[in-house]
N, C-alpha and C positions, 0 to 999 in steps of 0.2 A: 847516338843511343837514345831509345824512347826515354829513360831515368834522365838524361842530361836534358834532352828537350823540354819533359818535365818542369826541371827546376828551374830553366833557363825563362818560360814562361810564366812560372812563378813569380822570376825576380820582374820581368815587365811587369807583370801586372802590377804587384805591390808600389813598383816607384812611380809608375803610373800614377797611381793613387795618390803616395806622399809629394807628389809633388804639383798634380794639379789642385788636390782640393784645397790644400791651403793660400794656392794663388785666385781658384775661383771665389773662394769666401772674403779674402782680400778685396778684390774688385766687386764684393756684394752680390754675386751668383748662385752661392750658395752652394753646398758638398754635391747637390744631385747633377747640376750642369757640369760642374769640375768631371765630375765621374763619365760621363756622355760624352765630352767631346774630347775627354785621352781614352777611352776606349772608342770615338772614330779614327783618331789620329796611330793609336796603334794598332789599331784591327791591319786584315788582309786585305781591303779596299783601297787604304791609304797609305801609309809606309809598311806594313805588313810585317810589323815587329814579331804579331801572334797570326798563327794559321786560325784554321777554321774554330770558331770558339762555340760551337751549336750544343757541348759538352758542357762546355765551362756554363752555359747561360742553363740549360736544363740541371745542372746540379747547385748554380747559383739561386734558382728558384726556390730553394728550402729555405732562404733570409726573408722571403715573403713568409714562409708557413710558419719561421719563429718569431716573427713580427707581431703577428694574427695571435701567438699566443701568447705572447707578451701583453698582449691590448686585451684578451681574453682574464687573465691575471687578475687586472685592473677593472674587470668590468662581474661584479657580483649577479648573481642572477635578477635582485631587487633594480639594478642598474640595468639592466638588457631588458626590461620589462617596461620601466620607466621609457626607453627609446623607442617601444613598439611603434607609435605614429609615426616616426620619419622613417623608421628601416619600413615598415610595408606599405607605409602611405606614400612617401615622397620615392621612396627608392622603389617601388612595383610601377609606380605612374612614371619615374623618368624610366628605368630600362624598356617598358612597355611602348610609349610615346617614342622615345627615343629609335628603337627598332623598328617602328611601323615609318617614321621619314624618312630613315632612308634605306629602309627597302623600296617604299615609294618613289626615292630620287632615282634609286638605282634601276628600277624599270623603267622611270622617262627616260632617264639620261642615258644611261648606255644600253637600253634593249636588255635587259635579263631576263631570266624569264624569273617564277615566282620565288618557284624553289632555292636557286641562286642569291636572288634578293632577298631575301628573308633569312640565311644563311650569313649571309653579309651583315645585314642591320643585327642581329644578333651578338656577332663578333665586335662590331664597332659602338656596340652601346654599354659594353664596361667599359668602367674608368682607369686608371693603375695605382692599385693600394700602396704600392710602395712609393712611388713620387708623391700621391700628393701627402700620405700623412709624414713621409720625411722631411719634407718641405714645410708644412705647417708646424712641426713639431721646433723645426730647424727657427723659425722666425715669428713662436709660442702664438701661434695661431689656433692650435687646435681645441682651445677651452672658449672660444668665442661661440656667438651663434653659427655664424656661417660655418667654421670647425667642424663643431659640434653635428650639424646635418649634414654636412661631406660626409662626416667619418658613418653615419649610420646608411647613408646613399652605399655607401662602399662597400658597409657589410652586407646590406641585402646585394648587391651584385654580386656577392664571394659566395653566397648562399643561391644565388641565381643559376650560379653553373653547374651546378649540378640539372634541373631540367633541361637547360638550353643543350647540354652534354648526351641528356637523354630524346633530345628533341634533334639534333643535327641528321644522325643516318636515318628519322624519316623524311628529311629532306636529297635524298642522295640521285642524283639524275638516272645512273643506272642501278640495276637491281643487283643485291650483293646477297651471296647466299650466307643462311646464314649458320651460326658456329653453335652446331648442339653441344656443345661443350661449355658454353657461355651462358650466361644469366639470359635469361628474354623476357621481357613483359609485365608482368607482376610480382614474378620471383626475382627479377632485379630489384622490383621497389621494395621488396619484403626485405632483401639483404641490406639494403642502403640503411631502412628503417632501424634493423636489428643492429647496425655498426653504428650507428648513433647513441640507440638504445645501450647497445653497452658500451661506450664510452663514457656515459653517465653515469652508468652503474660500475664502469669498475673507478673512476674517480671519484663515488663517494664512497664505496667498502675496500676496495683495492691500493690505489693510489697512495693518500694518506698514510693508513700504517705501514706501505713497503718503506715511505720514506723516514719513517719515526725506528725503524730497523736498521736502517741507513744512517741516521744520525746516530745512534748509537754505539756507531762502529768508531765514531773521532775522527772519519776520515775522509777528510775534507774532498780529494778528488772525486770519492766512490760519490758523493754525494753528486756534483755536479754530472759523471756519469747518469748516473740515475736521471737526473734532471733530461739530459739529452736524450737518453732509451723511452721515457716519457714520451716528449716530442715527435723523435722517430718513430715509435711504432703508432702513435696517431696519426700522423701521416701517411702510414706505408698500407696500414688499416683505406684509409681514403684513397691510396693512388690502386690500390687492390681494385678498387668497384669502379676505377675510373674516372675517380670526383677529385676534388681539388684537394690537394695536401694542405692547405690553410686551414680550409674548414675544419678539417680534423684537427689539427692543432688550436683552433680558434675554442673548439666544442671544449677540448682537454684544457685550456684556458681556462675557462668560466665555471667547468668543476671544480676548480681548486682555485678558485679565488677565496673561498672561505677555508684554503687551510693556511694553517698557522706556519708551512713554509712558503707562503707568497714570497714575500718579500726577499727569502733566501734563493729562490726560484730564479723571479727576475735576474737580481745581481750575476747569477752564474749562468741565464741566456747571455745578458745583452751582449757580451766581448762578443759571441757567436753571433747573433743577429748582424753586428753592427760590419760586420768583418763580410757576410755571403751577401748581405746587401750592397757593400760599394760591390764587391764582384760582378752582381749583378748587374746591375747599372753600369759598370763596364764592359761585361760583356754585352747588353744591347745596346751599347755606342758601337762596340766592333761588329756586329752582326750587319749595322744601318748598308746597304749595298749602295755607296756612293755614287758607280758605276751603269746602278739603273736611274739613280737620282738625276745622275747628268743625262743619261739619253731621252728622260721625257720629264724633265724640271718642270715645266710649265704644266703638265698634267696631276703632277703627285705635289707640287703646291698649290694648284688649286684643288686639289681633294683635301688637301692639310686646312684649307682655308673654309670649304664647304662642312667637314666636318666640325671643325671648331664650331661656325657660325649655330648650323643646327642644334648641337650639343648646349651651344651656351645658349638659344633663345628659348630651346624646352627647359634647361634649367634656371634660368632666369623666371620663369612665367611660375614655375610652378613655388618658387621662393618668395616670389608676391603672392601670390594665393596661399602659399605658408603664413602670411604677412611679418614673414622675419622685418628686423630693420634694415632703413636706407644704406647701404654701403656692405653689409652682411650679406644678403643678396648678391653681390657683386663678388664678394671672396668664392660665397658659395659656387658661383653658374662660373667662374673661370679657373678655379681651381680643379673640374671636373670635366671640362672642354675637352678632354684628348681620351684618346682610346689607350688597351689597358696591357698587360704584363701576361693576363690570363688569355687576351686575344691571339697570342703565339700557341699555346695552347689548344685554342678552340681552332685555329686553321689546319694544325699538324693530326688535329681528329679527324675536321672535316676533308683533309686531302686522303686519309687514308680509308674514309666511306665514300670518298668520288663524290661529294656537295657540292665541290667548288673545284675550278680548272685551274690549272696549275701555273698558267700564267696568272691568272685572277690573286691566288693564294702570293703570289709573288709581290706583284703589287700592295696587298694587302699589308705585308710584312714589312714592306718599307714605310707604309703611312702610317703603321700603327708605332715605329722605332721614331718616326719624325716627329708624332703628335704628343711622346712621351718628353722628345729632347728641348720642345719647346714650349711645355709646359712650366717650369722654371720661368722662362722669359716673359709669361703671363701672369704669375703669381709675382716678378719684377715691378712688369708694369703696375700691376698693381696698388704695392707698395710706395712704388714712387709718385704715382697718377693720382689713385681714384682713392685710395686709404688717407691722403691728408684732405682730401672732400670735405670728409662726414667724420672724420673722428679727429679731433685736433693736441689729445692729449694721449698716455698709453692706454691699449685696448684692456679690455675690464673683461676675466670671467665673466660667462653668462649666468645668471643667477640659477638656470634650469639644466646645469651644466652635469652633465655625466658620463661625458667621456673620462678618458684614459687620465690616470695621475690625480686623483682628487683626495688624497690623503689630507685631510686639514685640520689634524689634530695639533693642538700648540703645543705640547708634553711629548716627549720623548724621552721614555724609561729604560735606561740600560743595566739589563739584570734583574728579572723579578723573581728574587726570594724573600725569605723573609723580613731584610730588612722593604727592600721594591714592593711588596705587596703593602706595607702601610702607608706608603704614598699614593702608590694608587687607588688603593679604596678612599683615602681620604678624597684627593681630586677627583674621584669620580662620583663621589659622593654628593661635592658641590657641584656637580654642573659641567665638570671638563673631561672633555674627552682627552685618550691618551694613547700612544701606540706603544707597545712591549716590546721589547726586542730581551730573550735568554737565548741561550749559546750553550746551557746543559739542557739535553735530552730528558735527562730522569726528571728534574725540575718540570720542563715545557711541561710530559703527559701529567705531572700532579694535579697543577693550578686551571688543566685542562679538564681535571676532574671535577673542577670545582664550575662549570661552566665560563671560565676567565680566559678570555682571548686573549694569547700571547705567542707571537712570532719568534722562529729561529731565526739564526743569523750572527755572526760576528761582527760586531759593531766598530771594530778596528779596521773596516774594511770600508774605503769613500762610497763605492755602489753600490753597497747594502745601507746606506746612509740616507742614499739619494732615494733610492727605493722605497726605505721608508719615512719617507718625506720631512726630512733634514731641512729643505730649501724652506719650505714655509712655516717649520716650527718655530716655537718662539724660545722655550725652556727644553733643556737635558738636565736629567737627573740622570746621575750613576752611582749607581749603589754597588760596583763590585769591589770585594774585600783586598784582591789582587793589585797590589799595588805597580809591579810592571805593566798589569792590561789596562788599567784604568789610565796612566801617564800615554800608553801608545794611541788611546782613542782621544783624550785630550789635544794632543797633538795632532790630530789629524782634524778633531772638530774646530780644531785653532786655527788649522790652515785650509781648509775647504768651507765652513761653515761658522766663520768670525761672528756672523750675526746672533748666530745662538748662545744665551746667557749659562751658564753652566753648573750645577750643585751638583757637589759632590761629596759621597761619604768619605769619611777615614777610619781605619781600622784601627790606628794607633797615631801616637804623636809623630812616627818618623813618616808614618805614611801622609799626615797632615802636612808637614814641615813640604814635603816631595811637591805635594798638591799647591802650594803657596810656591814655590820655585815656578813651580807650571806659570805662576800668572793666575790659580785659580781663587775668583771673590768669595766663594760661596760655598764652604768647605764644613762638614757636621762629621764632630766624632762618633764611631756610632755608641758607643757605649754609656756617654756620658752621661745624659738624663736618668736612664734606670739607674746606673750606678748612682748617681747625686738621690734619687727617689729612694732607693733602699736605706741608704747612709740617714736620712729624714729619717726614714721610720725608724730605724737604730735609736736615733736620739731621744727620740719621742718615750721607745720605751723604756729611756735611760734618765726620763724625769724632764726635760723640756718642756716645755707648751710645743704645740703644731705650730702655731708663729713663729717662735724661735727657731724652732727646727728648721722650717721653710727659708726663714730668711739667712738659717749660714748656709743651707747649700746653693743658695742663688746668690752671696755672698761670694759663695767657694768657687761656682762656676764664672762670674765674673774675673777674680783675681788668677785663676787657674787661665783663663784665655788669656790674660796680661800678659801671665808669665810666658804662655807658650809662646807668644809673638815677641817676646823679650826677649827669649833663646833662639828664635830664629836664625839671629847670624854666627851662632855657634855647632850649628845642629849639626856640621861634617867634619868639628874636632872636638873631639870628644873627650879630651880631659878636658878643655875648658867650657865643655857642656855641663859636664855632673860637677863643676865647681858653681856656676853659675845659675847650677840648679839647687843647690845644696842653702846659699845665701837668700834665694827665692822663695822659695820652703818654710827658711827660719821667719822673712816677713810676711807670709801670708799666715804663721801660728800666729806669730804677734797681732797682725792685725783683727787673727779673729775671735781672738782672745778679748783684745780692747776695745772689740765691736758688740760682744756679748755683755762687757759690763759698762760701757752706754753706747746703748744701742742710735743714740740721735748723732754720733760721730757721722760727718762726711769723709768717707775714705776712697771713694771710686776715684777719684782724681788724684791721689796721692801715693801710689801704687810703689814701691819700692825705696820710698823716701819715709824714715819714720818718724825724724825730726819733725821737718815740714809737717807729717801727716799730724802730729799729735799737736803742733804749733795752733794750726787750721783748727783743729777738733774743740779744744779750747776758747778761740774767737768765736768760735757760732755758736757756744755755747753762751758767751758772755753775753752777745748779741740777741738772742732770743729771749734773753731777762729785760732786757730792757722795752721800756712802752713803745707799742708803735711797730716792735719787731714782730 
C-alpha cells in the first residue's frame, strides 16, 4: 500500500540519519558527510532500501529556504548594508569569472557550442548554501573572515538566480513557442519587482501585528503555525515567478529582524530547518547515480577535479585581492570549490527549454551530487592541513563581523515589567547593552509604546535561550513574580547555560527560601527597600532625626537577611518555622532597641546571641575611653 510504503520510507530515512551522523561526527566528518554517504548507501543505486527519491529531495529543498530565513532573522537591514562589498563585489566577480572558465573549458574541451557552454558555466558557478554554512556553522567557522565572505558569496549567488533563471530559455538550442498565458519580458521583471516589493511591505505593516494577535491568543502552537504560513507563503510567492523559494524567505527574514518576535521566530523554525535539511542531504546522497559513476569514473572525477581546481584558483585570487588574511583565504576559496543544491534546479529548467542535452544534464547531475559530497572532505582537509598553518590558537570572531548570531549583549532580562524595566533603564543607562525577553503580549505592545525593544518568547525554553544569545551572556536577571516559572528557567539555565551568573527577584520569603534551594547566589526581595524607605519616613515623622531613621532600617534590613538565612533549614516545617521565627522577632526588638540608645554598640556580628552581644557592646565601649583607642 502507498500509506505503508510511506512510512516504511519514513523509517529508512530517519535511522538512516540517527545512526550515521553520530558515527560521522565521531570519526570528525561531521553531520553533512554522515548524511551523504547513508543516503548513497540507502538510495536505489546501492542497496535500494528507498526507490526513487526526486520527491523527497524537491520537498527537501524548503530546509534550504528555512535556513535563508533563519540567517535573514539575524541579519538587520543596517547589517545587509554593512556586507554590500562582498555580496556585489566578491560574489558578482566570482559568479561572473567563474561562469565565463568554464564555459571557455567547456568549448575547448568538449566542442560545445556557445549556448550550451554558457548554460553550463552558469549552473556550475553557484556554490551550495546548505553544505557549506552547515559545515561552518558545525565547526563555528562562520564568524571568521573567511566565513564571513562565503556566507555573503553565497547570498549574492541565491540572489543570482533569479537572472541566470531569466537568462537560461534565451540560451535554448531550439526555438520554443511561446506561453501567452505566461509573464514575457518586462511584465515578468515588473511582477518579480512588485513580489519583492510587497514582501517588504507586508512584513513591516502586515507581518508584525498578525503575530502580536497571535500571541495573544496564549497559544503556543497557533503561534509557531503562523511562524511556518510566514515562511510558506514567501516561498510559494517566489516559486510562483519561478525564483528561488530561499530568496523569498531570505527577503521575509530581514523584514522581521527588527520585530520583537525574532527570537521567538527562530526557536520555533530551527526543529523545522534542522529536520528538511538532514533530508535533504540525504536525499542527494540517494539521488548520486552510482551506476553512471562507475561506467565513466575517470571522466566525472576528473570534471570533480577540474571543477574544484577552477572554482578554488578564481576564489583564491580574488580573496587576495580582498586582502583577507593568510589561511582565511584558504577557508574561503575551499569552502566554495563545489557546485551547488540550486544547480538541480537550474538543470530541471534548463531540460525543460531544451538549453542542455539530456545526456549533458545527466552528467551534470552527477558532478554537481559529487562536488557537494566531497566538499566536507575539503573543509577536513582543512582543518587538519592548512588551519594549524597560520592560526595556532582558537579562531577569533572577525572584528567586522556581521554575519549570522552576533547577539553580544552581556544582560539577559527575563520579564520586563515593572520591576525589569528598572533594571534595565539603569543598565542601559550606564553603558550596557541588554536583551529583553517578556512572555505577556499586553506587556510586550506597552514598553513598545514607549519605543523599548523587548522580544517575546518563553525563556523556559533552551532554544529560545540560545537564540537569544545565552551562550555569550554573562548575567540573567529574572524578575518574574511566579515562583514555579522562575524555578523551571533556573533549572534549565543551570543545566544548559552553567556559565551564566544569575539574580533573581523574590516575591516573598518562601519564594526566596525556593530560590536559595535552587543554588541561587543572588536573590533580591522585591519589596524590601520601598517598604524599609516608607517605614524611614514613618519615623522621621514620628520625631527621629533622618539618621536615626536611616540607620534602623539598614539596621532592620541587615538583621531581617540574618534571620531569613537563619530559618532557612526550617522553611518546609512549619511549626518549627513560626517558633523559630517568633524568638528571632523578639532579638531583633531587642537589639534595636539597644541600638537606638547607644547607637556606637557593635551588633552585626552578634546576631541571635544577646548575652555575647551586650557582653561585646560593653568592651568596645570601655576600649574606646581609653588613649590610643
Amino acid at each position: 500500500m502507498p500509506h505503508d510504503n510511506f512510512l516504511i520510507q519514513t523509517v529508512i530515512f530517519l535511522a538512516a540519519a540517527v545512526v550515521s551522523v553520530p558515527l560521522a561526527k565521531r570519526l570528525g566528518f561531521g553531520s553533512v558527510l554522515g548524511y551523504l554517504v547513508a543516503g548513497v548507501l540507502i538510495g536505489p543505486h546501492t542497496f535500494g532500501l528507498v526507490g526513487d527519491t526526486s520527491e523527497e529531495l524537491h520537498f527537501a529543498e524548503f530546509g534550504v529556504a528555512l535556513m535563508l530565513f533563519l540567517i535573514g532573522l539575524e541579519l538587520q537591514p543596517r547589517k545587509l548594508w554593512a556586507l554590500r562589498g562582498a555580496i556585489f563585489g566578491t560574489g558578482g566577480a566570482q559568479v561572473l569569472l567563474t561562469a565565463l572558465a568554464i564555459c571557455g573549458l567547456a568549448m575547448a574541451l568538449f566542442d560545445f557550442g556557445w549556448r550550451t557552454a554558457t548554460a553550463v558555466g552558469l549552473v556550475l558557478a553557484l556554490s551550495s548554501t546548505a553544505i557549506v554554512l552547515q559545515s561552518l556553522s558545525e565547526k563555528d567557522l562562520l564568524k571568521t573572515e573567511g566565513g564571513r565572505n562565503a556566507f555573503s558569496v553565497l547570498l549574492f549567488q541565491d540572489i543570482a538566480v533569479i537572472p541566470i533563471l531569466a537568462l537560461l530559455p534565451l540560451l535554448a538550442t531550439v526555438e520554443i513557442a511561446s506561453n501567452p498565458d505566461g509573464l514575457q519580458g518586462w511584465t515578468y521583471a515588473l511582477a518579480v519587482l512588485g513580489a519583492v516589493a510587497g514582501l517588504i511591505l507586508a512584513g513591516r505593516f502586515l507581518l508584525t501585528p498578525l503575530l502580536r494577535i497571535v500571541v495573544g491568543t496564549r497559544t503556543r502552537e497557533l503561534f509557531t503555525a503562523c511562524a511556518l504560513l510566514i515562511v510558506l507563503s514567501a516561498a510559494a510567492i517566489m516559486s510562483a515567478l519561478n525564483l528561488s523559494p530561499a530568496l523569498g524567505t531570505f527577503i521575509a527574514g530581514v523584514v522581521l529582524a527588527d520585530s520583537e518576535f525574532r527570537h521567538e521566530l527562530e526557536a520555533d523554525i530551527e526543529p523545522f530547518k534542522g529536520l528538511l535539511l538532514g533530508l535533504f542531504f540525504l536525499a542527494v546522497g540517494a539521488n548520486l547515480d552510482l551506476a553512471l559513476v562507475m561506467q565513466q569514473p575517470l571522466l566525472l572525477l576528473g570534471l570533480l577535479a577540474l571543477l574544484v581546481l577552477v572554482k578554488f584558483a578564481i576564489l583564491f585570487a580574488l580573496a587576495r585581492l580582498r586582502g583577507m588574511a593568510r589561511g582565511e583565504d584558504w577557508l574561503f576559496a575551499l569552502s566554495l570549490a563545489q557546485a551547488g543544491e540550486f544547480g538541480f534546479v537550474l538543470l530541471a529548467y534548463a531540460s525543460q527549454n531544451h538549453v542542455l542535452p539530456t545526456d549533458v544534464s545527466s552528467v551534470l547531475i552527477a558532478l554537481i551530487a559529487l562536488s557537494m559530497a566531497f566538499t566536507p572532505l575539503l573543509l577536513l582537509a582543512y582543518e587538519q592541513l592548512i588551519q594549524p598553518r597560520f592560526f595556532s590558537g582558537p579562531r577569533q570572531p572577525d572584528v567586522a563581523d556581521s554575519a549570522p548570531h552576533d547577539d553580544g549583549s552581556p544582560v539577559i532580562i527575563i520579564g520586563y515589567g515593572r520591576y525589569g524595566q528598572i533594571a534595565g533603564r539603569l543598565l542601559n543607562a550606564c553603558g550596557f547593552d541588554t536583551t529583553l525577553l517578556e512572555h505577556n503580549a499586553e506587556q510586550l505592545e506597552l514598553v513598545r509604546r514607549y519605543g523599548i525593544k523587548a522580544y517575546y518568547g518563553d525563556a523556559s525554553r533552551e532554544d529560545l535561550l540560545h537564540a537569544a544569545g545565552a551562550d555569550n551572556a554573562k548575567i540573567v536577571i529574572l524578575t518574574l513574580s511566579d515562583q514555579a516559572a522562575s524555578l523551571e528557567i533556573i533549572s534549565r539555565i543551570q543545566k544548559h547555560f552553567p556559565h551564566l551568573t544569575i539574580l533573581a527577584r523574590a516575591r516573598n520569603r518562601m519564594h526566596q527560601y525556593a530560590l536559595m534551594e535552587a543554588g541561587v547566589k543572588y536573590i533580591y526581595r522585591e519589596t524590601v527597600d520601598s517598604a524599609l524607605e516608607i517605614g524611614a519616613g514613618a519615623l522621621q515623622l514620628l520625631g527621629l532625626s533622618r539618621h536615626q531613621a536611616q540607620r534602623s532600617a539598614r539596621k532592620f534590613k541587615q538583621h531581617d537577611q540574618r534571620m531569613l538565612e537563619s530559618l532557612f533549614p526550617y522553611w518546609r516545617d512549619e511549626s518549627q518555622h513560626v517558633a523559630k521565627t517568633k524568638i528571632y522577632r523578639e532579638q531583633l526588638l531587642q537589639a534595636l532597641q539597644e541600638d537606638r540608645r547607644d547607637p556606637d554598640l557593635h551588633l552585626d556580628h552578634y546576631w541571635g546571641d544577646r548575652d555575647t552581644r551586650a557582653e561585646k557592646g560593653k568592651n568596645d565601649k570601655a576600649r574606646k575611653m581609653q588613649p590610643g583607642l
